[in-house]
N, C-alpha and C positions, 0 to 999 in steps of 0.2 A: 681534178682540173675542171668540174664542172661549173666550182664559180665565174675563173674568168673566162669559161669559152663562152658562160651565161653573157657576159660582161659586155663580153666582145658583138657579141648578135645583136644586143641592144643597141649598141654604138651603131653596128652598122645601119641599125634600122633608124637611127636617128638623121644619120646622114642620109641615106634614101628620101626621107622625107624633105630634104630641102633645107636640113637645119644647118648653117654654117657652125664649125666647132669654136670654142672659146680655145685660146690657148692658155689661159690663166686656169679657166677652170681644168683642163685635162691635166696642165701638169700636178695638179691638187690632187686628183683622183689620183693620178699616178703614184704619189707618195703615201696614200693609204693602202694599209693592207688588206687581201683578196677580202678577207670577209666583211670588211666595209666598204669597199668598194661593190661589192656587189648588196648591202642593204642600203646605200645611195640609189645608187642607178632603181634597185625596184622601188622606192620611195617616191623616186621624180617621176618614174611612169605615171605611178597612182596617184599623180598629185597636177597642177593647171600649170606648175612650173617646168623649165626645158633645162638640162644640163648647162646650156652655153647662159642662164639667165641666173648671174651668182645672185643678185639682189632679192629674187624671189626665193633663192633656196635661204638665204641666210634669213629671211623676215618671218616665211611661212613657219608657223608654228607648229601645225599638226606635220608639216611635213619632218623638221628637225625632231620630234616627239617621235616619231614613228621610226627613223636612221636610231636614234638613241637606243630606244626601246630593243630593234633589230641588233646591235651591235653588241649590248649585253648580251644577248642572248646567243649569239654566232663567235663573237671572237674573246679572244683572252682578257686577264685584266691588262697585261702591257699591252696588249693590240688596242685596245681599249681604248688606254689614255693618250697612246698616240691618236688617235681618231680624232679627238676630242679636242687635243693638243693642235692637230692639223688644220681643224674646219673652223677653231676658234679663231686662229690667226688668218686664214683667209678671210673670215667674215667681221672681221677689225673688233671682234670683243673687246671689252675695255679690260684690260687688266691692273687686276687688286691685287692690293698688300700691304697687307698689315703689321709690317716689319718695324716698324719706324714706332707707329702706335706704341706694340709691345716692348723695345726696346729702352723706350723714354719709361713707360710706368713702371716696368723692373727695375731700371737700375735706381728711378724717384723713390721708388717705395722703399728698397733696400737701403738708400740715404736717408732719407725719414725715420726708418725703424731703428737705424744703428745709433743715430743722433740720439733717438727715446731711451733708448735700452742703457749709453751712455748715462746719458745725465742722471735717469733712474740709480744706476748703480753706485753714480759716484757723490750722488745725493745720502744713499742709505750707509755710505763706507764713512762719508766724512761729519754728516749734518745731524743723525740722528743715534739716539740712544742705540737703540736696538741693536744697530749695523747692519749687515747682509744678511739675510736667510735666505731658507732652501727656494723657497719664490724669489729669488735674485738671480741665485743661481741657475735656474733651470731657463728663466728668461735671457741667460746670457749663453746657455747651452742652445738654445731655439736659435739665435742668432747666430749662433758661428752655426750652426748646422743647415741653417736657411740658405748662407753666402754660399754655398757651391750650388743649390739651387739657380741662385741669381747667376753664377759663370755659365752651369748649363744652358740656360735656356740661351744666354747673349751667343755663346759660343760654338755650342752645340747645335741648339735646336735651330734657331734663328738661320743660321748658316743652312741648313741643310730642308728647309722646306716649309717648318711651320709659319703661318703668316699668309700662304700662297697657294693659288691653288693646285690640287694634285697634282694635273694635268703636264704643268708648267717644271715637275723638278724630277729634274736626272734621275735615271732609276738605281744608279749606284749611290745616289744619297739618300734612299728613304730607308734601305737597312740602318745607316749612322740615326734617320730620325726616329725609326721603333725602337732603337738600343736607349736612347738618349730619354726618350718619352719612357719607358720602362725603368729607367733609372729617377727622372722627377716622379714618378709615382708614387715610389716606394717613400721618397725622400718625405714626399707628400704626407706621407701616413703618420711618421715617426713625428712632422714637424707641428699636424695638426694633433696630436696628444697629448705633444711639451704644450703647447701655449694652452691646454686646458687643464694639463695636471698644475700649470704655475699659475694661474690662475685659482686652484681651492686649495692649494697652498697658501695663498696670499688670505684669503676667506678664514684657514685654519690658523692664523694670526692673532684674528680681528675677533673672531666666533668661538672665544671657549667654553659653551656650555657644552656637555657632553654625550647631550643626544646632538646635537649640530656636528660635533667634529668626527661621530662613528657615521652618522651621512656621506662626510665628503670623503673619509677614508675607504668608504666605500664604493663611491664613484670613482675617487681615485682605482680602485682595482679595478673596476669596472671597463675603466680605459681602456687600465694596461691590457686586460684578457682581449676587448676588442681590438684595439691594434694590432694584438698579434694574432689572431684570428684574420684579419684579413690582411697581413702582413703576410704572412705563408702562401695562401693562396696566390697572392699581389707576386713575389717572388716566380712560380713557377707557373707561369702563364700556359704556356705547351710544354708537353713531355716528347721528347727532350726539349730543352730550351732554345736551343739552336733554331729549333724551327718556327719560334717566337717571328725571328728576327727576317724570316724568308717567310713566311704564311702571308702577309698582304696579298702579295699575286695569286695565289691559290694553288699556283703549278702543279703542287703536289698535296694529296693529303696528309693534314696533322691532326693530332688529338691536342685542344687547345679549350683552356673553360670560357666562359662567355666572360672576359675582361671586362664588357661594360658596362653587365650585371650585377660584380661584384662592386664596381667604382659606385654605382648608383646607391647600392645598400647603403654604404660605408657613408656614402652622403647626407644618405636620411637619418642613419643613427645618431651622424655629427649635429645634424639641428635638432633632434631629441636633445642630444646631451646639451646640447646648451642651452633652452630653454630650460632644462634639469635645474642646470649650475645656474640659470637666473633666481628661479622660485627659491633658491634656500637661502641667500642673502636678504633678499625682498620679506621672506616670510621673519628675519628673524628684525628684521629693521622694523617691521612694524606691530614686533612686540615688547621693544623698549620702551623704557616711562619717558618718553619725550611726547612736546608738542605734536599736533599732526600736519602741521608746517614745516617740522622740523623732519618729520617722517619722510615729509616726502620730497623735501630738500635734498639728505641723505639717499633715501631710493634711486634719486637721479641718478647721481652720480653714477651706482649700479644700473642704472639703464642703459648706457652708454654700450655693455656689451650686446644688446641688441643690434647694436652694429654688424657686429663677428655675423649672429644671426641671418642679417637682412642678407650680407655679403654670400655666408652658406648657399643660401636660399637661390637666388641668383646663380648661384655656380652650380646648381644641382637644376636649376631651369637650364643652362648652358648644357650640360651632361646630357637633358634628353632631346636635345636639338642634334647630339652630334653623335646619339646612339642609331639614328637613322639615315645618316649618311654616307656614301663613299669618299665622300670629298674631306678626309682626316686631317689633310695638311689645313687645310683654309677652317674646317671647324673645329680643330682641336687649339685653336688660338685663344678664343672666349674660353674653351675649360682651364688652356693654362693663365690665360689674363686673368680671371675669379680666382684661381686660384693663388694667385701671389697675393691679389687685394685681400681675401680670406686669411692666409699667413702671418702679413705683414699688419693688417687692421687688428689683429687678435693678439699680436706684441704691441700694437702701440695702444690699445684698450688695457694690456696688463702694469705698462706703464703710468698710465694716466692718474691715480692717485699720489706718485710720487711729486709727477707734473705738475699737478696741483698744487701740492704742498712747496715744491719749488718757487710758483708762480704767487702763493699766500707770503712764505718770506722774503722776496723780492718786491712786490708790490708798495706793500706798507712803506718801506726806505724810503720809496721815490716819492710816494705821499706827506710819510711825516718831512722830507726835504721841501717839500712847495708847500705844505702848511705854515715850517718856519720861515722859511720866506714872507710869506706874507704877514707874519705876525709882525717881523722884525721891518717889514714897511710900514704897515698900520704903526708903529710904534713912531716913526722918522716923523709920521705924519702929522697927528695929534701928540706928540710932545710928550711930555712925562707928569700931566694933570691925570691920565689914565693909569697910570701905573701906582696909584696911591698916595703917599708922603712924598713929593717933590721929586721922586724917580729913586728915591732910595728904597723903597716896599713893596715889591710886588706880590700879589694876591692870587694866588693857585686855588682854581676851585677844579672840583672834580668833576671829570669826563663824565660820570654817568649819572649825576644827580643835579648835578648844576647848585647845590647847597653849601657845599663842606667847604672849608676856604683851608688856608698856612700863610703865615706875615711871615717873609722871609727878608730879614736884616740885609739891605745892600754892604754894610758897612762891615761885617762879619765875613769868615768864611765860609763856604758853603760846603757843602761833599752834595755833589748829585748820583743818582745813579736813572739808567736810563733802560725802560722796562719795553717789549714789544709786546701793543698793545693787539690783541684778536678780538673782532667784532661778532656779535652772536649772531648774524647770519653764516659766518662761517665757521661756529663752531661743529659743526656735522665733518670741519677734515679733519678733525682729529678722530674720526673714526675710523680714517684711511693710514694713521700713523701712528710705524711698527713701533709700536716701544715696547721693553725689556716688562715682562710684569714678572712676580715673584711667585714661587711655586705656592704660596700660602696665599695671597689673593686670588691667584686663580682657583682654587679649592673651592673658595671661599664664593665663587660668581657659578661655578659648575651648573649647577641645577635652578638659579632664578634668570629671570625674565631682567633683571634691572642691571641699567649701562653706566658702567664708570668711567669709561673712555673719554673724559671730558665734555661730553655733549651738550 
């Protein structure tokens, strides 16, 4: 009892002195608990401001710095956030949230990626020799295993706190948000090892020399052993697990490993690996017999996953902003915003060759359609003095020499046939396209340096 009989002296000694009381302010104090109310009241002694003067308590810095400071250190974590909860709305804080933000780029990016993943699949089922392989597959496993991610966060998390900050959410809803948060985690780990195993799947396509594809098989294991090394861990946060879910407040002790030590590794290895998985397309692309134009036409295209990268990068900046905070609700928003962009930017990065190729045989159509347009104006224009003998002979010369001619008899029948023509700037996407090779030409490329792949 000797906070508030402290409490109570102070008061009286305040009114002794001539101080009329606020009634706004007492009934504030009133709704904090003993042990902040009593690191109020000795704060406003030691400071130029008076209980009944809220403008000064709320503006002073050192003074609010030192209530803070005291109130960790005298009351619980929920005495805590009520504190905190209580002086913020007295003192009209502006209240954030980032609910809205999060909600829009989850469910865009989710749209975005399914669209890619789509068109990808139904590109390589209908359009190409090859048809589907295990990098089709495993990018379509990534997706359906991302989409409960995407309910979680809208449904789960969103609802229950992340976005906001601590202070502000029910204390019966931050259990539902460490279950929720502990469940994208996991999701997290499994989702980031699909988009990079199909991704040197995709590599182990393209790259059959056979020191390149015992690399990526090896990476490949690489993954899997890391995943699940920190998959394990990631799973049994506190022993037991139950106390996962009630350890925020602290009430009681647990035996629980430093979660956001293991997050942060798992982070840094992910940008290792991908900088990995850059250097071995890059190193092999610039030792085909092509141009060095063409080298690095083709490199592009592989640069694009530095994207994934930049994204990484960013979210492990995020992770050490929010390893030093109590306020989990309001910074665990940026780890999971990075983290869907990182997800969903590393499906639509393993998309992007097919995209391409979608976009190369789409293109041209709408080109050769407005070329013959205009020929077939030009012709209305100038008459049939251009077209050779009186409009009965036209003169075909060829696209790439401008030399070779054919007199083709109007008066005759014709048989045409009609060829899709690719420009040698972008011959570099047929390096991106899966086609069927045969077990004797590949033997045959095993051990050299030199590319057939139409380049």
């Amino acid at each position: 009892m000797r906070g508030p009989l402290y409490l109570l002296l102070l008061l009286a000694t305040w009114t002794s002195t001539g101080q009329a009381q606020d009634a706004d302010s007492l009934t504030v104090i009133a709704k904090l608990p003993n042990c902040a109310q009593l690191c109020l009241v000795t704060a406003v002694v030691d400071s130029p401001c008076q209980l009944t003067n809220s403008t000064c308590i709320c503006t002073n810095v050192k003074l609010q710095a030192a209530v803070e400071k005291c109130v960790v250190s005298s009351c619980t974590v929920k005495e805590s956030l009520t504190t905190k909860n209580v002086t913020s709305t007295f003192c009209h804080a502006p209240v954030r949230s980032e609910t809205i933000h999060l909600r829009v780029a989850n469910i865009l990016m989710c749209v975005v990626t399914v669209s890619c993943a789509i068109l990808r699949l139904v590109y390589q089922r209908y359009f190409t020799v090859a048809g589907l392989g295990w990098d089709d597959f495993t990018v379509a496993a990534t997706v359906l295993i991302s989409i409960p991610s995407v309910i979680i966060i809208d449904r789960g998390m969103l609802t229950n706190g992340i976005g906001v900050d601590l202070w502000t959410v029910p204390f019966d809803h931050l259990e539902n948000f460490v279950r929720w948060l502990y469940t994208i985690t996991l999701l997290y780990f499994i989702q980031c090892a699909m988009v990079k195993i199909s991704l040197i799947l995709f590599f182990l396509r393209i790259f059959p020399r056979r020191r390149t594809v015992q690399l990526l098989w090896g990476t490949i294991a690489f993954i899997v052993i890391w995943t699940i090394s920190f998959f394990i861990p990631g799973s049994f946060p506190c022993l037991p697990l139950a106390d996962y879910w009630t350890a925020w407040d602290k009430a009681k002790p647990a035996k629980c490993l430093n979660i956001y030590a293991v997050i942060w590794v798992h982070a840094i290895i992910c940008i290792v690996v991908d900088i990995w998985m850059l250097s071995i397309p890059l190193y092999e692309v610039f030792h085909l017999q092509m141009t060095l134009t063409k080298k690095f036409s083709v490199a592009l295209m592989f640069f694009v996953g530095t994207f994934v990268t930049i994204v990484s990068i960013l979210r492990l900046r995020s992770l050490i902003a929010f390893g030093g905070t109590s306020n989990v609700t309001w910074e665990q928003t940026n780890v999971v915003l990075w983290s869907v962009y990182e997800i969903n930017v590393g499906i639509i990065c393993a998309c992007m060759p097919a995209l391409r190729l979608i976009l190369i045989r789409a293109f041209p159509t709408a080109i050769s359609t407005i070329q013959a347009s205009t020929q077939r104006s030009s012709k209305n224009h100038h008459g049939s003095g251009s077209c050779g003998t009186k409009g009965n002979v036209d003169t075909i010369g060829s696209a790439k020499s401008g030399k070779e001619s054919m007199i083709v008899d109007r008066s005759t029948i014709t048989y045409t046939r009609t060829f899709a023509v690719r420009h040698e700037n972008d011959d570099e996407a047929e390096l991106v396209h899966m086609e069927e090779f045969s077990e004797k030409t590949i033997r045959a490329r095993e051990d050299s340096y030199t590319s057939e792949l139409s380049l």
